[in-house]
Structure formats: structure tokens, C-alpha cells
Rosetta silent file (secondary structure, phi, psi, omega in degrees, C-alpha in Angstrom):
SEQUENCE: XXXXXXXXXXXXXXXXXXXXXXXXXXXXXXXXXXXXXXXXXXXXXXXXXXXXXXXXXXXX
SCORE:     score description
SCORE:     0.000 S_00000001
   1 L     0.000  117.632  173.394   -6.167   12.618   12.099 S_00000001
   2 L   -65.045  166.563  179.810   -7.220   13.850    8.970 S_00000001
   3 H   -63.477  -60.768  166.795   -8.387   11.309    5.992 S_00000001
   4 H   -15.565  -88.111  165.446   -5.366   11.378    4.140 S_00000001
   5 H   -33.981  -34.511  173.475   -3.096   10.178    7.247 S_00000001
   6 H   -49.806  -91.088 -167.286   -6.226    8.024    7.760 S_00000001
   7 H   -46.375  -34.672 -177.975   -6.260    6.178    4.511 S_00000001
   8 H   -85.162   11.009 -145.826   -2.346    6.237    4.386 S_00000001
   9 H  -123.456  -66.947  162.258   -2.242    4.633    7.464 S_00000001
  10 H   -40.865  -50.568 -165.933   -4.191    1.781    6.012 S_00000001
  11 H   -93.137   -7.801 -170.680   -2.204    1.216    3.384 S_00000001
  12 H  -101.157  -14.652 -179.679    1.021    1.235    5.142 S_00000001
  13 H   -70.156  -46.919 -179.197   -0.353   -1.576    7.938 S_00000001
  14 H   -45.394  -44.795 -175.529   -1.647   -3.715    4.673 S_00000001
  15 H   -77.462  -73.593  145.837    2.176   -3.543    3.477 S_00000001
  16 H    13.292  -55.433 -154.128    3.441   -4.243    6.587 S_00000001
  17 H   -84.450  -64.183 -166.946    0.718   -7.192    6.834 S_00000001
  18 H   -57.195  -31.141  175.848    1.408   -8.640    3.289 S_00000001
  19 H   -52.538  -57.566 -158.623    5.622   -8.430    4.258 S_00000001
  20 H   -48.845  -72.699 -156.252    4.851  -10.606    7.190 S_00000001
  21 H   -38.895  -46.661  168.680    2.344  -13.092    4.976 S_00000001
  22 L   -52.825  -10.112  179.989    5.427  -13.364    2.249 S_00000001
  23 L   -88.787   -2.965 -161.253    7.748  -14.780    5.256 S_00000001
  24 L  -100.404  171.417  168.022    5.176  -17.795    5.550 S_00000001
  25 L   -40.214  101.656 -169.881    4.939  -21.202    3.798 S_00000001
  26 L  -129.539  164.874  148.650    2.846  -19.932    0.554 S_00000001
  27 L   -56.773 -165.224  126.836    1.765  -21.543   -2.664 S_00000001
  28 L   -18.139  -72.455  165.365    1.965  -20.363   -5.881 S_00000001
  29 H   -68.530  -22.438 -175.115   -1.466  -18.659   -6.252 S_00000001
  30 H   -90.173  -44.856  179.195   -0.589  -17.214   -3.051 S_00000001
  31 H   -60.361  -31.405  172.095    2.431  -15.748   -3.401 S_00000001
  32 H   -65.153  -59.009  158.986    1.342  -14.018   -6.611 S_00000001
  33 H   -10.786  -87.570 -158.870   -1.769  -12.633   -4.553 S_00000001
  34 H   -60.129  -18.534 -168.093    0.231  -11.016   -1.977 S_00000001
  35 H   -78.866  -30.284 -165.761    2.931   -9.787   -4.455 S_00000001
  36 H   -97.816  -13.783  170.475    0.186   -7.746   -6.678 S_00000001
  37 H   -63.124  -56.655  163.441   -1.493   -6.838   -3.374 S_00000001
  38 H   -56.729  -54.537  155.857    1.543   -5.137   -2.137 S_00000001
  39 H   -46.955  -17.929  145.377    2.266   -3.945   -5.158 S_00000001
  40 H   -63.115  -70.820 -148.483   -1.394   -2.038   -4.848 S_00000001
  41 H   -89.082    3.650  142.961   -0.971   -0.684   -1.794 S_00000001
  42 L   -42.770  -57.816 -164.727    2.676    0.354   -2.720 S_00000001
  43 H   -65.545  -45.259  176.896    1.024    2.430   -5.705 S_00000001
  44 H   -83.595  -18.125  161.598   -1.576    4.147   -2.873 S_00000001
  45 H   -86.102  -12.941  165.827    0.325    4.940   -0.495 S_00000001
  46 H   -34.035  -74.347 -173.468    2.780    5.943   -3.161 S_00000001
  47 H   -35.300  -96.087 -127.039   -0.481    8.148   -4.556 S_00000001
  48 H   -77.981  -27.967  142.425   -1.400    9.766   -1.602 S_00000001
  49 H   -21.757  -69.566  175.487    2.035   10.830   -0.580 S_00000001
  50 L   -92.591   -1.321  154.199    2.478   12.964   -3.344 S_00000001
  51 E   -42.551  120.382 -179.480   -1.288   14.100   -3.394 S_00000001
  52 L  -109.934  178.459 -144.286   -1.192   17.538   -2.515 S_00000001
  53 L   -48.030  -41.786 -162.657   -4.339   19.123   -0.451 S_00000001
  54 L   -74.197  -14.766  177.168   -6.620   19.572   -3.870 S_00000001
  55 L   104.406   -3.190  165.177   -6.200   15.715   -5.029 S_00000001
  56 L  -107.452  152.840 -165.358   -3.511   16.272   -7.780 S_00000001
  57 E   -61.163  153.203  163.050   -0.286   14.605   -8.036 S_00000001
  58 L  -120.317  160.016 -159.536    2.458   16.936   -7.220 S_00000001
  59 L  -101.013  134.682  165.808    5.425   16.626  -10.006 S_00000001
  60 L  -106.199    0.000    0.000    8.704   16.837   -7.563 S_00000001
């Protein structure tokens, strides 16, 4: 597995992880947590998706 698939990999169990955590009993402070945490690892796995081999975005 190359790093890419590595790291993107990561980021898709953390969304996965944070989906679950948003089904549970949460506060306030917590629910805002997980919502801008998912909303990170949205934007990087987003990122790395369209990262072509050299590290720049590719424009679709």
C-alpha cells in the first residue's frame, strides 16, 4: 500500500469513527468537536483524492 492509500485510509476510518460518535448521547462542546473533526478529515480525504502523483490538486 502506498502512502497515499495509507493516509487516505486513515482519514476515511476517522469519518467512519466520528459518524458512529455523532449517533451517541453528546453535549454541546461535543457535538461541535466531532462536527469540525469530520469536517477535517472530509477536507483530507477530499485533498488527497484529487492529489495527483506530484502533490498538486488536479482541476476536474
Amino acid at each position: 500500500m502506498d502512502e497515499k492509500t495509507a493516509r487516505l485510509s486513515v482519514h476515511l476510518r476517522n469519518i467512519h469513527r466520528y459518524q458512529n460518535l455523532l449517533k451517541t448521547e453528546l453535549t454541546e462542546i461535543e457535538l461541535q468537536f466531532l462536527e469540525r473533526r469530520l469536517s477535517e478529515e472530509r477536507f483530507a480525504a477530499a485533498k488527497l483524492h484529487f492529489m495527483d502523483p506530484g502533490g498538486q490538486i488536479k482541476v476536474v
